[in-house]
PDB file of N, CA, C and O in Angstrom:
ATOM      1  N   UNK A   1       6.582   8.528   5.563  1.00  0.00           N
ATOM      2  CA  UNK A   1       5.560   9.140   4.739  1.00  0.00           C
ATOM      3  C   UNK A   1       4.301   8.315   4.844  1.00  0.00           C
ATOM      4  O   UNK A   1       4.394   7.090   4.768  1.00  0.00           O
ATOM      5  N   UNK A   2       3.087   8.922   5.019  1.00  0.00           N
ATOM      6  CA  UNK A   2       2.088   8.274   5.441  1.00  0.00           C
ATOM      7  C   UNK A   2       0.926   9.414   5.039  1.00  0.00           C
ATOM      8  O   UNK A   2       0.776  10.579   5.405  1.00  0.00           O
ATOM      9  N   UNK A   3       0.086   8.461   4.021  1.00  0.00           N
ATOM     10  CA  UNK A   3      -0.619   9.594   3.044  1.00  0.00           C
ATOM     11  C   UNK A   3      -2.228   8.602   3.086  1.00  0.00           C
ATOM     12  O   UNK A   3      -2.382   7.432   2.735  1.00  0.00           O
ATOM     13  N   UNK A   4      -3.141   9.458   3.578  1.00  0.00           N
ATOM     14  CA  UNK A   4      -4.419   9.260   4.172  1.00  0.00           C
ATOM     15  C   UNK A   4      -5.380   8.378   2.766  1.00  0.00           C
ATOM     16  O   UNK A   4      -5.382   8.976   1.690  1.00  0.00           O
ATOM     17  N   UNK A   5      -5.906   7.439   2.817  1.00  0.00           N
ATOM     18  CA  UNK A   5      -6.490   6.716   1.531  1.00  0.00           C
ATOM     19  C   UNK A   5      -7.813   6.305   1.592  1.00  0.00           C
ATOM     20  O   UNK A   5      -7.966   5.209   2.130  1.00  0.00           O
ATOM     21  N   UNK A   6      -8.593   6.740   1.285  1.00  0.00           N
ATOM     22  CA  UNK A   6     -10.265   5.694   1.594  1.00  0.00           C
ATOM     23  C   UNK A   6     -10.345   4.664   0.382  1.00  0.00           C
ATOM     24  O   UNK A   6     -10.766   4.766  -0.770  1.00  0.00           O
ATOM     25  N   UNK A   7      -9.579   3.294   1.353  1.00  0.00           N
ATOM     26  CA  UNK A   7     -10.403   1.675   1.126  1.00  0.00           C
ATOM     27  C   UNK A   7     -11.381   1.485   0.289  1.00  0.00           C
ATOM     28  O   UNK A   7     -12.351   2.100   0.731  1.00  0.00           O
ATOM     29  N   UNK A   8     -11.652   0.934  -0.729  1.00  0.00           N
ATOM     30  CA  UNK A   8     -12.568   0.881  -1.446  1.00  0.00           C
ATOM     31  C   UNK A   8     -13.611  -0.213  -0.552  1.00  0.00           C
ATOM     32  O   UNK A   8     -12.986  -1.186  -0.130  1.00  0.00           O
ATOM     33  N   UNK A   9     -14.899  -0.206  -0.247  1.00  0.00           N
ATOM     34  CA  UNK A   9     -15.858  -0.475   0.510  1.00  0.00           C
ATOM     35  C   UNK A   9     -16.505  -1.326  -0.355  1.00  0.00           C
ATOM     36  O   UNK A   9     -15.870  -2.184  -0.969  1.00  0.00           O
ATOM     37  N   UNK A  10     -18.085  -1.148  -0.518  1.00  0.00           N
ATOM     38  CA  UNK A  10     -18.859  -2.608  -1.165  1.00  0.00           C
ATOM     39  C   UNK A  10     -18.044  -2.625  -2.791  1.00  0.00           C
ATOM     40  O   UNK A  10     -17.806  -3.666  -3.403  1.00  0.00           O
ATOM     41  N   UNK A  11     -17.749  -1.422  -3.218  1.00  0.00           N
ATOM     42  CA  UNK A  11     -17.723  -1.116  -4.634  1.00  0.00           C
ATOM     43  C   UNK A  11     -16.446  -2.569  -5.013  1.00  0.00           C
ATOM     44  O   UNK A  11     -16.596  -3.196  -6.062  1.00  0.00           O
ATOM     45  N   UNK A  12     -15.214  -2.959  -3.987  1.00  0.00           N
ATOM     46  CA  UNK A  12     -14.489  -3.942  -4.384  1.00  0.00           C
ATOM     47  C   UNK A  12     -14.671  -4.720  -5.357  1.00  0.00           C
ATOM     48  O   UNK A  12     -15.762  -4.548  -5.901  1.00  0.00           O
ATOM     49  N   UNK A  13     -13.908  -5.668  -5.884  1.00  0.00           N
ATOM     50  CA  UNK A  13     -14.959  -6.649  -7.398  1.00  0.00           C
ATOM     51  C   UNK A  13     -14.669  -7.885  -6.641  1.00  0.00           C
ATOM     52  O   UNK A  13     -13.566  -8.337  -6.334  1.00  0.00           O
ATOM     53  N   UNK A  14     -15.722  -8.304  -6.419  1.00  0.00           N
ATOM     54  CA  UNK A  14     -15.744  -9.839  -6.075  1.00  0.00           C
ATOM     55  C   UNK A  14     -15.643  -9.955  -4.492  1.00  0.00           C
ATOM     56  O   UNK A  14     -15.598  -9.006  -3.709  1.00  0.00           O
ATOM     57  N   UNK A  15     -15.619 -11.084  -4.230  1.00  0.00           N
ATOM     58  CA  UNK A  15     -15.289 -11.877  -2.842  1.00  0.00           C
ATOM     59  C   UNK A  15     -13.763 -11.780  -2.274  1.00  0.00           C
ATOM     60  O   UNK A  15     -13.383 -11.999  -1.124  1.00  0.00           O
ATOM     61  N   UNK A  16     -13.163 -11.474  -3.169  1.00  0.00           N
ATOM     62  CA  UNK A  16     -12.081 -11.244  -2.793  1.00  0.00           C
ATOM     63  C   UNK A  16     -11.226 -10.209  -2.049  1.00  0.00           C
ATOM     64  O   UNK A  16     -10.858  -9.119  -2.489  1.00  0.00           O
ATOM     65  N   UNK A  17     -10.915 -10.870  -0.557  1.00  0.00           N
ATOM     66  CA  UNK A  17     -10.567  -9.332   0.376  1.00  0.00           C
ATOM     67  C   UNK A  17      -8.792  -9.418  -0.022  1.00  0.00           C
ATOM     68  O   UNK A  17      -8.149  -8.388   0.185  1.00  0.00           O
ATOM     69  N   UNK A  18      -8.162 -10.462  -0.498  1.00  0.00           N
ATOM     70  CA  UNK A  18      -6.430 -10.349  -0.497  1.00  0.00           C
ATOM     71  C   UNK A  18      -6.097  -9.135  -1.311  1.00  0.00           C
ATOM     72  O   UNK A  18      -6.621  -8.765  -2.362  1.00  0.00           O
ATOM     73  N   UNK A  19      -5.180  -8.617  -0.665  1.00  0.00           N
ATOM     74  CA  UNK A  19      -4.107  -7.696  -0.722  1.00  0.00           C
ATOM     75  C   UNK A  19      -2.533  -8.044  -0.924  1.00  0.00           C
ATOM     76  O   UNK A  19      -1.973  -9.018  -0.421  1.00  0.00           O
ATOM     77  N   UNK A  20      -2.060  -7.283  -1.569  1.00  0.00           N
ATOM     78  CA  UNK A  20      -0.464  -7.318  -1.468  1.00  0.00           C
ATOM     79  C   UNK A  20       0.202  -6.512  -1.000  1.00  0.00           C
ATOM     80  O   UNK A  20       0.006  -5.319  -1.234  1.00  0.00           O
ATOM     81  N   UNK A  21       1.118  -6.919  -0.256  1.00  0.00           N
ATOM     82  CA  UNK A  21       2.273  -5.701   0.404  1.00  0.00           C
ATOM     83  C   UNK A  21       3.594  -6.206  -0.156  1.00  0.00           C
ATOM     84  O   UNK A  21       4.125  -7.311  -0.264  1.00  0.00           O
ATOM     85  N   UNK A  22       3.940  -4.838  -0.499  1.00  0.00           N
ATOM     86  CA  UNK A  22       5.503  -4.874  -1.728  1.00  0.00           C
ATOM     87  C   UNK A  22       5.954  -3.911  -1.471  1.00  0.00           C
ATOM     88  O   UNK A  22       5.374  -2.834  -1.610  1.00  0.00           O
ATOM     89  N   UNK A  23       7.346  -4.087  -0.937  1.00  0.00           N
ATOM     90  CA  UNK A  23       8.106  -2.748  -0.981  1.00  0.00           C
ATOM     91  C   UNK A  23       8.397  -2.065  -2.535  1.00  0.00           C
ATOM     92  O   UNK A  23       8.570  -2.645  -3.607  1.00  0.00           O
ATOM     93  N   UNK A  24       8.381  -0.796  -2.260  1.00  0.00           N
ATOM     94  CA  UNK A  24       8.443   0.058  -3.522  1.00  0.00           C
ATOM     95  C   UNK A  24       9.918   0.926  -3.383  1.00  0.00           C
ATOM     96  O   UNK A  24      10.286   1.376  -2.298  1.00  0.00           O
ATOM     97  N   UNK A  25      10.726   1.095  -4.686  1.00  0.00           N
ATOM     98  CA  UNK A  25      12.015   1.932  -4.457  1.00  0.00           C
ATOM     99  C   UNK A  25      11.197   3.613  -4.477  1.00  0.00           C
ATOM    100  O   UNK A  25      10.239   4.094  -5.084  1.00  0.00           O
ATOM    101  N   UNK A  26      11.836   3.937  -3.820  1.00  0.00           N
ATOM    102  CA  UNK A  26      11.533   5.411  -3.626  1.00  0.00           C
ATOM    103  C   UNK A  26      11.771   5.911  -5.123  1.00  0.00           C
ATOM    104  O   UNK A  26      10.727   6.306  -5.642  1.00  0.00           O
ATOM    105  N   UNK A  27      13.036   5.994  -6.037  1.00  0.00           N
ATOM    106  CA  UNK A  27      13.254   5.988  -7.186  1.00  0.00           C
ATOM    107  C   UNK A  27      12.300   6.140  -8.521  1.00  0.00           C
ATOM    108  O   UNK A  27      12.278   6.857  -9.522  1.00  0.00           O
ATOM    109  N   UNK A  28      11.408   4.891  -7.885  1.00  0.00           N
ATOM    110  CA  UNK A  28      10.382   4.760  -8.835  1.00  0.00           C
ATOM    111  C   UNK A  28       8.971   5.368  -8.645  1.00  0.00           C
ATOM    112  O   UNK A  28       7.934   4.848  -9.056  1.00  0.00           O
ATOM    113  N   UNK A  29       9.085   6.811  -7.811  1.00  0.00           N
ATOM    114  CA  UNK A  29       7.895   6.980  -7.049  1.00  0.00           C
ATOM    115  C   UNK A  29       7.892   8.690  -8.655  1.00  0.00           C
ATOM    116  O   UNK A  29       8.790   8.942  -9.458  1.00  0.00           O
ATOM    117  N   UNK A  30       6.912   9.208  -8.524  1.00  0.00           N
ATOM    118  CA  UNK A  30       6.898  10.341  -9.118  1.00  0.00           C
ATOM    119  C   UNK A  30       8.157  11.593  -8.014  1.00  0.00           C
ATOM    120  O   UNK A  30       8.473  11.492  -6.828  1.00  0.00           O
ATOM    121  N   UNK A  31       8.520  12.511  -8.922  1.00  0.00           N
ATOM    122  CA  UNK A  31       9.271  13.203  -8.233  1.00  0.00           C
ATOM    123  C   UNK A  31       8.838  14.178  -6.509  1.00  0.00           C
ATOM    124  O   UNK A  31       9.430  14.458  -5.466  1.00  0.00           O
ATOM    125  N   UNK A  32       7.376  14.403  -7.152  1.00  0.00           N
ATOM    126  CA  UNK A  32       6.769  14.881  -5.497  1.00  0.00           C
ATOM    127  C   UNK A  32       6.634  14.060  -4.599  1.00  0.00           C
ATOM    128  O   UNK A  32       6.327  14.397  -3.455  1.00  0.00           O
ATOM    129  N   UNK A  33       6.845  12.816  -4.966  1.00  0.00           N
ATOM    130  CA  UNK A  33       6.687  12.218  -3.545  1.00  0.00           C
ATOM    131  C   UNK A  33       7.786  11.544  -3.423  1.00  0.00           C
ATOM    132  O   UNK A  33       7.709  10.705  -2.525  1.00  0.00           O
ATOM    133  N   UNK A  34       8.715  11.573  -3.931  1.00  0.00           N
ATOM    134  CA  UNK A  34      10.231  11.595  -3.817  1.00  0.00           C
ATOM    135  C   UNK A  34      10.314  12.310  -2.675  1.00  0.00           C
ATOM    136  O   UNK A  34      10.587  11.846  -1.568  1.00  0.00           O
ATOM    137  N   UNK A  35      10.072  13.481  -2.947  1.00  0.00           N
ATOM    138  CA  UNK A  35      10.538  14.763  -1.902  1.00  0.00           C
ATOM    139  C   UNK A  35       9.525  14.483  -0.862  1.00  0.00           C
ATOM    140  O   UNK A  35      10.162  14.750   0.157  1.00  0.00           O
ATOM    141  N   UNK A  36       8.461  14.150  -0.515  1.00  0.00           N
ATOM    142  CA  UNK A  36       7.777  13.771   0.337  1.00  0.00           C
ATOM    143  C   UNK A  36       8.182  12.724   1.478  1.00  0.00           C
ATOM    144  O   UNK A  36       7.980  12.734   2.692  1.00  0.00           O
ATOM    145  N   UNK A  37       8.820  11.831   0.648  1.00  0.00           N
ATOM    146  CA  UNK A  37       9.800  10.552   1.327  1.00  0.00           C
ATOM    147  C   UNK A  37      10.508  10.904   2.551  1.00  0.00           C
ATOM    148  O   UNK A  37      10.454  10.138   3.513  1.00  0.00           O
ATOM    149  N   UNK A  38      10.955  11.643   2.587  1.00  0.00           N
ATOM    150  CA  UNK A  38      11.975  12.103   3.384  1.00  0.00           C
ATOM    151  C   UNK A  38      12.950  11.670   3.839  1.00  0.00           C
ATOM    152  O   UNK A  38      13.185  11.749   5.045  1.00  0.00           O
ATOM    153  N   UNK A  39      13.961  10.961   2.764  1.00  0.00           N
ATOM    154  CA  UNK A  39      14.994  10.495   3.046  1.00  0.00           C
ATOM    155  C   UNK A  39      15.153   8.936   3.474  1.00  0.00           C
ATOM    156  O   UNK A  39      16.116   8.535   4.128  1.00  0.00           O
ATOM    157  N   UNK A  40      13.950   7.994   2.965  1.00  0.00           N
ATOM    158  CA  UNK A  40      13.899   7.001   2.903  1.00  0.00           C
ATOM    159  C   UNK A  40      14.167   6.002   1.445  1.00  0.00           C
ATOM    160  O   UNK A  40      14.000   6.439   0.306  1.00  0.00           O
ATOM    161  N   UNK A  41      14.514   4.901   1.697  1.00  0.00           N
ATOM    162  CA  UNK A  41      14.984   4.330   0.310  1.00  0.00           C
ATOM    163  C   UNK A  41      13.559   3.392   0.028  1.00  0.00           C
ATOM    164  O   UNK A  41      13.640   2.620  -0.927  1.00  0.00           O
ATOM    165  N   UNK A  42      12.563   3.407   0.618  1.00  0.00           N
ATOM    166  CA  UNK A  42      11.505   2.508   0.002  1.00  0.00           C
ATOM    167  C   UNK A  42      10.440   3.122   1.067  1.00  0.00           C
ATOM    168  O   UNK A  42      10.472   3.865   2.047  1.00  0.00           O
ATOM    169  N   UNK A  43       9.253   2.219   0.143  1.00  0.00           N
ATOM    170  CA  UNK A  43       8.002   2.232   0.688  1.00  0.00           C
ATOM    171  C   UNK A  43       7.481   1.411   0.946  1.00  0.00           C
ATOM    172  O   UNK A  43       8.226   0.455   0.727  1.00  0.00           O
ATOM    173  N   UNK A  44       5.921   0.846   1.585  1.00  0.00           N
ATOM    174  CA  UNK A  44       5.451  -0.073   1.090  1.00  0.00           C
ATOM    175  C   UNK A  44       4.032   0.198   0.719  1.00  0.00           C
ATOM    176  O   UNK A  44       3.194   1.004   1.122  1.00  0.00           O
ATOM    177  N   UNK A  45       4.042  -1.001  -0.430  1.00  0.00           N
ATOM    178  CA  UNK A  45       2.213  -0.395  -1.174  1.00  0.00           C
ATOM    179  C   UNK A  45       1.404  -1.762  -1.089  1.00  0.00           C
ATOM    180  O   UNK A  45       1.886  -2.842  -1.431  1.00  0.00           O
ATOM    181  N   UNK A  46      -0.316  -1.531  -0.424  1.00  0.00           N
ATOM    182  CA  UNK A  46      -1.206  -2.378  -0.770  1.00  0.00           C
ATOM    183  C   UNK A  46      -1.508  -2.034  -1.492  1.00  0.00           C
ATOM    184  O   UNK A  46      -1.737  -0.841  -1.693  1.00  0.00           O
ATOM    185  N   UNK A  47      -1.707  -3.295  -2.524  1.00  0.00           N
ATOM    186  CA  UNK A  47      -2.008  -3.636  -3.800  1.00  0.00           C
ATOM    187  C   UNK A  47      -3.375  -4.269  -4.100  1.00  0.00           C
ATOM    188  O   UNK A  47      -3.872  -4.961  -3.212  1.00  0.00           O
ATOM    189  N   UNK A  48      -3.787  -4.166  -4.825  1.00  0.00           N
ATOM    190  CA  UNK A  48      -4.888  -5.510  -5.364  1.00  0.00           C
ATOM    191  C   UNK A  48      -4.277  -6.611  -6.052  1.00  0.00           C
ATOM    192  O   UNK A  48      -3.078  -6.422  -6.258  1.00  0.00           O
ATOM    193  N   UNK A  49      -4.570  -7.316  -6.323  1.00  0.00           N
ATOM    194  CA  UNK A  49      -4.276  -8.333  -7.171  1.00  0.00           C
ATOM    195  C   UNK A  49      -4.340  -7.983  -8.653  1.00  0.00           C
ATOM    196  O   UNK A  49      -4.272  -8.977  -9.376  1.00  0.00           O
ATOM    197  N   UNK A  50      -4.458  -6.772  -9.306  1.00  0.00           N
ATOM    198  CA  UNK A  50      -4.378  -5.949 -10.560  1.00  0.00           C
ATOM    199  C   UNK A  50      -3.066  -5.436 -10.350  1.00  0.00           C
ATOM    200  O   UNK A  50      -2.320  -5.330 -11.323  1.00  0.00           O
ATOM    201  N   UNK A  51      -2.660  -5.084  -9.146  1.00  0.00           N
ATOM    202  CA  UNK A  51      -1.897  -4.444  -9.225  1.00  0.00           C
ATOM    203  C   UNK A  51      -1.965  -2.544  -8.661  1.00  0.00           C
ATOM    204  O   UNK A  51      -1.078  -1.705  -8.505  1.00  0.00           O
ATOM    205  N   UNK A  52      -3.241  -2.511  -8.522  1.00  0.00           N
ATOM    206  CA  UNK A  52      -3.664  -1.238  -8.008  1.00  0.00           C
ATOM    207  C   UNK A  52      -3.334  -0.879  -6.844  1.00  0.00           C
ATOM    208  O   UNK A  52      -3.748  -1.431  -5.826  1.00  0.00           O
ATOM    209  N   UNK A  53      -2.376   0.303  -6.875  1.00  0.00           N
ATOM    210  CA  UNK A  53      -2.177   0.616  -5.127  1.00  0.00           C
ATOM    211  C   UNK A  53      -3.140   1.597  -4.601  1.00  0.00           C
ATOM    212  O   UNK A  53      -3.557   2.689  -4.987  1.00  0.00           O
ATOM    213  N   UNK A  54      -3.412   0.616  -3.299  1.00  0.00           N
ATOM    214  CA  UNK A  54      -4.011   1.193  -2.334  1.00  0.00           C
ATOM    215  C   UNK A  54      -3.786   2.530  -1.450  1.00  0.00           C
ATOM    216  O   UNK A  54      -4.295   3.612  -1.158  1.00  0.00           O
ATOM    217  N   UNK A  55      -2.901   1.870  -1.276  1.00  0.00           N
ATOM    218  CA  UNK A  55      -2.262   3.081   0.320  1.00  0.00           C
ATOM    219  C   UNK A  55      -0.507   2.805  -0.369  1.00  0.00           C
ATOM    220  O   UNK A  55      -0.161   1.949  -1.184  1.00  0.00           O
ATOM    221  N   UNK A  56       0.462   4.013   0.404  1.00  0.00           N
ATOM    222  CA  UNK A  56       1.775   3.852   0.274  1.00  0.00           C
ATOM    223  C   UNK A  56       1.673   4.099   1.861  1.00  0.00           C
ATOM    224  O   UNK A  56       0.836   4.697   2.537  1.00  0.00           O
ATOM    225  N   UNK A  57       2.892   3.384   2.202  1.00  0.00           N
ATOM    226  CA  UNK A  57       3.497   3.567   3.982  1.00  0.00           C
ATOM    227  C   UNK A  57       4.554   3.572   4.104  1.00  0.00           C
ATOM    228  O   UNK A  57       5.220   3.314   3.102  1.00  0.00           O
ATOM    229  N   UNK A  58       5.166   3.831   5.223  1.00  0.00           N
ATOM    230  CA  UNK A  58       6.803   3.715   5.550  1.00  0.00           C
ATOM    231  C   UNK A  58       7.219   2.648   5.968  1.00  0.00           C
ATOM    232  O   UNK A  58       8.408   2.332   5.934  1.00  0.00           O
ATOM    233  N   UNK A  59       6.072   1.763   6.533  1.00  0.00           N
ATOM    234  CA  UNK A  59       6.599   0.622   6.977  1.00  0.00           C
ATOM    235  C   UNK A  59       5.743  -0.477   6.782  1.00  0.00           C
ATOM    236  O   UNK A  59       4.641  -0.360   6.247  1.00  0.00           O
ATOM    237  N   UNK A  60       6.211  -1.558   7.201  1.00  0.00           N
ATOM    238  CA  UNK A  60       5.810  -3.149   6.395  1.00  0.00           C
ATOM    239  C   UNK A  60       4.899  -3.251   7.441  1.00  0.00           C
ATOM    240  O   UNK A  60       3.789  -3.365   6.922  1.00  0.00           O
ATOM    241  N   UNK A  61       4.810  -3.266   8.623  1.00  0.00           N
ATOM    242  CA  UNK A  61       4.027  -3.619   9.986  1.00  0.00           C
ATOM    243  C   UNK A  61       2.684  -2.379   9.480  1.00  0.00           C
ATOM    244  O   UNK A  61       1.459  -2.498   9.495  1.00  0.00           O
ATOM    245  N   UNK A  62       3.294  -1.587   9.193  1.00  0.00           N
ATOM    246  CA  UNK A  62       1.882  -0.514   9.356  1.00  0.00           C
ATOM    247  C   UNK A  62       0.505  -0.792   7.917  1.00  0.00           C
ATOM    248  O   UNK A  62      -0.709  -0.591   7.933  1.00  0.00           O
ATOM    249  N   UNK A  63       1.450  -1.331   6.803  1.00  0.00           N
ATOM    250  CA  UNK A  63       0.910  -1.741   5.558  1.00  0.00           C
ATOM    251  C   UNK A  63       0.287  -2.998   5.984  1.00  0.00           C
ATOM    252  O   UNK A  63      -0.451  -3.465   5.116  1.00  0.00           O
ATOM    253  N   UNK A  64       0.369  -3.707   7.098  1.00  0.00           N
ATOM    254  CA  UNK A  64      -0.091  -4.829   7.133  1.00  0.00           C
ATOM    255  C   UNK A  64      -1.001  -4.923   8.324  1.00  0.00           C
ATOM    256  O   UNK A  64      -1.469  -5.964   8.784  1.00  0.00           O
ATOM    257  N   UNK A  65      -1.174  -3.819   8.722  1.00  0.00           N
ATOM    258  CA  UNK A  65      -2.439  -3.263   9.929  1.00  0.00           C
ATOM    259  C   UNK A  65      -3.159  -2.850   9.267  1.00  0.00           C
ATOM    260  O   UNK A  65      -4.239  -3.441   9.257  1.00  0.00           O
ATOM    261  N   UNK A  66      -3.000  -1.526   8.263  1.00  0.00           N
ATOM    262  CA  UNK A  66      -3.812  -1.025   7.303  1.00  0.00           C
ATOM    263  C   UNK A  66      -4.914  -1.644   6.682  1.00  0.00           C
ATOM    264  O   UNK A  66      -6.067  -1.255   6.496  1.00  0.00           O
ATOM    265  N   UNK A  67      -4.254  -2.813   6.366  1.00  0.00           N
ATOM    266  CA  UNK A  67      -4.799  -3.529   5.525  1.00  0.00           C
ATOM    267  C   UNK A  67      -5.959  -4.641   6.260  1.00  0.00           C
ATOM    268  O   UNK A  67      -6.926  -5.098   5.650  1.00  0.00           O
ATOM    269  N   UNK A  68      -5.577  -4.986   7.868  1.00  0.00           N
ATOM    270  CA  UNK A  68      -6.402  -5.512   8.683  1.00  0.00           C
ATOM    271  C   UNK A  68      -7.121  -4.533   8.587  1.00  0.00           C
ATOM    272  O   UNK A  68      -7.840  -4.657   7.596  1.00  0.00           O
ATOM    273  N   UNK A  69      -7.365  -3.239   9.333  1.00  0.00           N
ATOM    274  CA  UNK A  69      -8.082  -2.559   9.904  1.00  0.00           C
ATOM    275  C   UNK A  69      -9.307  -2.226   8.896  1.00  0.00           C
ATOM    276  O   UNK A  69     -10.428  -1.857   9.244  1.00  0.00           O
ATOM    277  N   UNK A  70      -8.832  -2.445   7.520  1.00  0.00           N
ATOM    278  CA  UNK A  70     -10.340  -2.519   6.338  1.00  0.00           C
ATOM    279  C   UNK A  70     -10.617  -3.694   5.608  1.00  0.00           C
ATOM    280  O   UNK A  70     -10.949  -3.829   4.430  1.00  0.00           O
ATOM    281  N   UNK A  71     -10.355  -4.827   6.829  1.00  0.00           N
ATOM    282  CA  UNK A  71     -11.241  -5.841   6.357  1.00  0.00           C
ATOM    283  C   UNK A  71     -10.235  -6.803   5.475  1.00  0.00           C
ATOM    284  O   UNK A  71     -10.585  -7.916   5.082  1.00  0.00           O
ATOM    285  N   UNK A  72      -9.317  -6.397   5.290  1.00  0.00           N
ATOM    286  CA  UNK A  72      -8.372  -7.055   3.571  1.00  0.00           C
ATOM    287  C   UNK A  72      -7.309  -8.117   4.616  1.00  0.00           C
ATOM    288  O   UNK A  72      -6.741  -7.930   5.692  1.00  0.00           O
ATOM    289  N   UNK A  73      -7.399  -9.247   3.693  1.00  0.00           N
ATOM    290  CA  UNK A  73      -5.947 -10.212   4.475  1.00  0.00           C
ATOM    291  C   UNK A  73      -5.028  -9.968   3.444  1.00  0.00           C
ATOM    292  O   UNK A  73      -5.030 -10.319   2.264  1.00  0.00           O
ATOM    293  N   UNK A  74      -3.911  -9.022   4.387  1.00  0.00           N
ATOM    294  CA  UNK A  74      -2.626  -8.412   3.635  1.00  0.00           C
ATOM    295  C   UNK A  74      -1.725  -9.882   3.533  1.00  0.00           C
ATOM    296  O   UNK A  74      -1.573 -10.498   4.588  1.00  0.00           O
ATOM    297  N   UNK A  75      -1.208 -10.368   2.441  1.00  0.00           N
ATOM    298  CA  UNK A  75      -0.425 -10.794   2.051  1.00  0.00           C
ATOM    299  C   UNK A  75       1.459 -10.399   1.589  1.00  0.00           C
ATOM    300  O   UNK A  75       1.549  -9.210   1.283  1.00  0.00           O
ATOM    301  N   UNK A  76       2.500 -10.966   1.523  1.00  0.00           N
ATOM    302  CA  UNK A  76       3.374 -10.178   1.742  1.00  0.00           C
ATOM    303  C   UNK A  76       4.015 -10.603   0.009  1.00  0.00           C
ATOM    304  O   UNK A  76       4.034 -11.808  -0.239  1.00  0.00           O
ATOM    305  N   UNK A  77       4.374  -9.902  -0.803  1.00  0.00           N
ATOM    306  CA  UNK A  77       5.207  -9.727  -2.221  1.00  0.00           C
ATOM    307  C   UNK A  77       6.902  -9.520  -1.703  1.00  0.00           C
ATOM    308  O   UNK A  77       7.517  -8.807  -0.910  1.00  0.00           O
ATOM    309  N   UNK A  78       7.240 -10.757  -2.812  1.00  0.00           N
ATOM    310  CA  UNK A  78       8.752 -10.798  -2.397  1.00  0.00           C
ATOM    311  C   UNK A  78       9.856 -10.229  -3.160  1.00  0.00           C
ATOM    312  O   UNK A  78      11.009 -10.320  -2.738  1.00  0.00           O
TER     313      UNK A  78
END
């Protein structure tokens, strides 16, 4: 599952480009995107450091390109 997101640009708060990448249980997703999942047991979400997700992905490598490709040094949540 891979769902299209526009990066927040100058509007960001601060100097700060870090990101978090955290797998998410599918479980805990709302029920439409349960069904969207397609038969996967997790996700992964960039985060802010609030806690705000960015993007959801299927995979850890792609959440952590994502997150290059707009500037952000993805960090990994354990």
């Amino acid at each position: 599952m891979n769902s299209e997101f526009n990066f927040p640009g100058q509007e960001f708060e601060g100097d700060n480009r870090t990101v978090y990448v955290r797998a998410i249980n599918i479980e805990d997703l709302p029920d439409d995107m349960q069904d969207a999942a397609s038969g996967a047991d997790h996700l992964y979400a960039v985060c802010t450091e609030e806690g705000e997700q960015l993007a959801l992905v299927n995979e850890r490598r792609l959440a952590f390109v994502l997150a290059r490709e707009h500037d952000y040094a993805p960090v990994s949540v354990h």
